[in-house]
C-alpha positions in Angstrom: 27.0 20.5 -24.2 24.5 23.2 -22.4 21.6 21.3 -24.7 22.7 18.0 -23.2 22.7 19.7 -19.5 19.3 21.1 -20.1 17.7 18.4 -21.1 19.1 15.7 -18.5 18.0 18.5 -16.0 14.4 18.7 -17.4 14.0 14.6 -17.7 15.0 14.6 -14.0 12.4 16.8 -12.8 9.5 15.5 -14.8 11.3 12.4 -13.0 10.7 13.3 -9.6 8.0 15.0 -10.4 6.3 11.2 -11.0 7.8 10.1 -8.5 7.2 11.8 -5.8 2.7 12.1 -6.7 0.6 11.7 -3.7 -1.4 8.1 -3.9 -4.8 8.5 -4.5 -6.6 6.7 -2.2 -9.9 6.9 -2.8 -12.5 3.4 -3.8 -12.9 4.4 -7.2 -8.7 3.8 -7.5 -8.6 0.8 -4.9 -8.1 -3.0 -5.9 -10.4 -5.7 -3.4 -8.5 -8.7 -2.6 -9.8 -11.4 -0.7 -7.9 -14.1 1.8 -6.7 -15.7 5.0 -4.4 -13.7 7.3 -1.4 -16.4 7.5 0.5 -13.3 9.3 0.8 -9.9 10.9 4.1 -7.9 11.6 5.3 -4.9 12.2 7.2 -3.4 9.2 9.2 0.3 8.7 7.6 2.6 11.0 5.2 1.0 13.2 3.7 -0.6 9.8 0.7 -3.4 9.8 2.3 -6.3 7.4 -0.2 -8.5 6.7 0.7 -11.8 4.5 -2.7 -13.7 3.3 -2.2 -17.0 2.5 -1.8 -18.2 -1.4 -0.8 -14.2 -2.1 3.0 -13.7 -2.6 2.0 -9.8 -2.5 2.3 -8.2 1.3 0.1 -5.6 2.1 0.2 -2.6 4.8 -1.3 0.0 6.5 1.0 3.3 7.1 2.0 3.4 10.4 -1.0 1.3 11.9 0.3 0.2 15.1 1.6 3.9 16.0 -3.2 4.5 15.3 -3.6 1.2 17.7 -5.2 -0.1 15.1 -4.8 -4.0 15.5 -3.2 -6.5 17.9 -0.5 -8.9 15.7 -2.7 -11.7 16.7 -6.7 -10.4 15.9 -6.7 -11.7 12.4 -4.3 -14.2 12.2 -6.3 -17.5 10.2 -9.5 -15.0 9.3 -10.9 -14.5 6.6 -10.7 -10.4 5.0 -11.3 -8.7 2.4 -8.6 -5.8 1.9 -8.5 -2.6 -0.5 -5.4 -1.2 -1.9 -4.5 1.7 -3.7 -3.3 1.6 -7.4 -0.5 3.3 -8.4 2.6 3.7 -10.4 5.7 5.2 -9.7 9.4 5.3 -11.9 11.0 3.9 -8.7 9.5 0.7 -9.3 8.4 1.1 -12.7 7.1 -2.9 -13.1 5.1 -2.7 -9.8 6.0 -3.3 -6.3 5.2 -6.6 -4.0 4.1 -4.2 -1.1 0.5 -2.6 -1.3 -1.1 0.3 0.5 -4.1 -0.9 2.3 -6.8 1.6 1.8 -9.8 -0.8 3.4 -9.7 -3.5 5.5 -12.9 -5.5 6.7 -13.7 -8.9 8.6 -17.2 -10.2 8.1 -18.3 -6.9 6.4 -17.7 -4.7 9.3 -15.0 -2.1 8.5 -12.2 -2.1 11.0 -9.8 0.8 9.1 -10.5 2.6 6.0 -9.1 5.8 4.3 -12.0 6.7 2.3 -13.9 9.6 2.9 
């Protein structure tokens, strides 16, 4: 019984030990997807949501309102090209439809980007 204890103790550790790993953001572990805003909103805590069109995947930046960063309306119907961070976690071990923006640009100028 003690065996059984100890080892549903150790598989939840290495558990939250997975799922609790900071997300590398850096370019060299960032995906670039392309679109057309079809929406901004505000998501969580002071989240930017942005939906592109023809993407069922939603993308946002950590608390981007709360930085100033955009108004809802500034890239509604433009085109962008958007970084976000890969990762993996055992909370959603098949992947998640929400991304962590890590770039975003609009005609090549940078407008927010986490990489150093």
């Amino acid at each position: 019984m003690k065996k059984i204890i100890y080892m549903l103790s150790f598989i939840f550790l290495v558990f939250l030990f997975f799922a609790f790993q900071p997300i590398d953001t850096s370019l060299e572990n960032s995906v670039k997807v392309e679109g057309v805003v079809k929406n901004i909103t505000e998501a969580g805590t002071k989240d930017i949501l942005f939906e592109l069109e023809n993407d069922k995947t939603t993308y946002y930046i950590n608390r981007g309102f709360e930085k100033g960063l955009v108004s809802p309306n500034a890239f509604i119907g433009k085109q962008v090209s958007l970084y976000y961070a890969k990762n993996w976690t055992p909370l959603a071990p098949f992947g998640t439809t929400s991304k962590h923006i890590t770039q975003l640009q609009v005609n090549d100028k940078i407008v927010y980007s986490e990489f150093k």
